[in-house]
Steps between C-alpha positions, in 0.01 A plus 500: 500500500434377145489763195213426278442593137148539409405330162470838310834624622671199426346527164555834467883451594520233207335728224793730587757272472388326180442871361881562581641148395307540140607841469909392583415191246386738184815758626702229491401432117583847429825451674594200233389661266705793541811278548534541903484224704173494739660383821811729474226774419324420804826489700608828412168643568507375859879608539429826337224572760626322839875399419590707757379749797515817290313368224235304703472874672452625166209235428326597834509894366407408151183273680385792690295705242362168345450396884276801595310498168414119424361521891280778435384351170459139682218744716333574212543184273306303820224697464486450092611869458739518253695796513734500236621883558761414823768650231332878464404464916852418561626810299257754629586351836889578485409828283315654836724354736809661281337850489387482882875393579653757303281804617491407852889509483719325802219533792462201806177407298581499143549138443151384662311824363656320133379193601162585615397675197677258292246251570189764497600596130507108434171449672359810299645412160324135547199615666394652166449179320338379811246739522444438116453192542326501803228797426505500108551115434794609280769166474816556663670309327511764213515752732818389720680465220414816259577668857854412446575707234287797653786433821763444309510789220389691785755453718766558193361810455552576824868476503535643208347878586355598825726306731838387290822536710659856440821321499475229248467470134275233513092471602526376800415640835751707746696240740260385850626682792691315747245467724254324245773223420422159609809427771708194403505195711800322476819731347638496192199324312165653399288306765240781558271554790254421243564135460471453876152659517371282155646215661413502893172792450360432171456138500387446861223786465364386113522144684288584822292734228411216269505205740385575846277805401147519502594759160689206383244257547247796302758509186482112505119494487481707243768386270344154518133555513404900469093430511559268825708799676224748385248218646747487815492870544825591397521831290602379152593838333677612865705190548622558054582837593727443820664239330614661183597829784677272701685384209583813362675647821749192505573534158554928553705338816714295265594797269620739780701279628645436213626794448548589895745208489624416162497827297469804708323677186165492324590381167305379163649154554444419851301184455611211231184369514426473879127520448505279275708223659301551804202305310732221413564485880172491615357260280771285556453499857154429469409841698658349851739748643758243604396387100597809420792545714698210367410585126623864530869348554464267222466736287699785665808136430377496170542866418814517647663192429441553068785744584701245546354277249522760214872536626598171527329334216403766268116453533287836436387655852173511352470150634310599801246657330461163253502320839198696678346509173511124536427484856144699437368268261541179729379677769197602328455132387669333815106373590439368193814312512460377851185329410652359191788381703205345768328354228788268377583420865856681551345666752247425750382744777 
């Protein structure tokens, strides 16, 4: 049995790779300039993220939240909705899950009662903007985002007053019952339930959603050609709506896991940017969940491994910022460059 590569996947494989082999180019400017040396930076990246079992584990945990998001936005970005709020869905997501957890207390059911209305406030908190821009024509573009802040400041305010821990100085939330705690995998590392279920749930369901759905082949049609799907009979403004929902619940997924697994309370500080990095992820992998899949541990290695980097060589952690930063603009102009790149003959498809 022979694999083939259709012509847009291939081409869509080789946008990604030029968008990644630009971006390590201009990083590795920055890294002269700055006095390091590029391929010892890149070195200790990789050894600071797989050099051994624990850290690789530690990659796969850190991948998870950016894993579950950048899937859920890859739903949305196919069908041209671009929901730019994953950050305030994640944090409304983890803030219900924490305050179902905590009231329901150590019960049988605690943990999937969490979950379930993890993703519901998710699905809510994005299904605003939806129906915006669905009924009122509003973009959601602005909307997603300004959302964030709503979430966000919300959320803070949250832990600060009605439900801050009685037991800590702090605003943050009182510790998740045992029975709300994400059991560990393999002992003596953090490998959560919850990287099991991104990796062997998530992916296989977005994939069969997006791929070998008729609702996949719906968000298609309308991401490339909305007046031909409204000609084909698909509902235009239904299709926006359960995309942008869709998206929302993985991203509220992604936050109470995170602190299920990782933190164990609700805290100001729970994401570094999750949301954000999820739309680095999904762009990069073109919107394919295997795309996706493969870009979410690139840059979980990247976040990682500038630990090691910063320790090592003395370079500013902020480099993975600088480096998605840089990753977003050839992305954005990886078709324009593909076409110059045709033009001259390097390469011919």
């Amino acid at each position: 049995m022979q694999l083939k590569i259709s012509k847009s996947t291939y081409r869509s494989i080789l946008k990604s790779l030029i968008s990644v082999a630009l971006a390590l180019v201009v990083t590795s400017v920055l890294f002269i300039l700055t006095g390091a040396n590029p391929v010892l930076a890149y070195y200790y990246m990789f050894v600071g993220a797989f050099g051994n079992f624990s850290l690789t584990v530690e990659t796969l945990v850190r991948m998870t939240p950016i894993l579950l998001v950048s899937l859920g936005l890859a739903v949305s970005f196919k069908c041209k909705v671009w929901n730019i709020g994953a950050e305030g869905q994640l944090y409304m997501g983890a803030m219900v899950g924490t305050i179902a957890a905590v009231s329901l207390g150590n019960t049988p059911v605690t943990l999937l009662i969490s979950i379930a209305l993890c993703i519901l406030a998710g699905m809510a908190w994005a299904g605003i903007p939806a129906l915006m821009k669905t009924h009122l024509g509003i973009n959601e573009v602005i909307t997603t985002f300004l959302m964030n802040y709503v979430a966000i400041y919300f959320v803070q305010w949250l832990i600060a007053f009605p439900f801050r821990s009685p037991d800590t100085l702090f605003p943050e939330s009182a510790q998740l019952p045992a029975a709300a705690i994400l059991p560990i995998m393999v002992p003596s590392t953090r490998l959560h339930l919850g990287v099991l279920i991104a990796i062997f749930l998530a992916i296989p369901l977005v994939y069969l959603l997006m791929m070998r759905s008729t609702f996949g082949y719906k968000l298609k049609a309308v991401g490339e050609n909305p007046e031909a799907a409204r000609y084909g009979g698909i509902n235009i403004k239904r299709t926006m709506l359960m995309a942008l929902v869709i998206s929302g619940a993985l991203a509220g997924l992604a936050g109470f896991f995170e602190v299920s697994g990782i933190q164990f309370r609700m805290r100001g500080s729970l994401s570094p940017g999750y949301g954000y990095t999820g739309i680095v992820v999904a762009l990069l992998g073109q919107s394919n969940p295997i795309g996706v899949a493969i870009s979410s541990i690139f840059i979980a290695a990247i976040y990682n491994g500038a630990f090691e980097v910063s320790r090592v060589l003395n370079q500013p952690q902020g480099i993975v910022d600088f480096i998605q930063g840089v990753l977003i603009i050839f992305v954005l102009s990886s078709e324009s460059i593909m076409r110059f790149l045709e033009k001259k003959g390097v390469i011919k498809l």
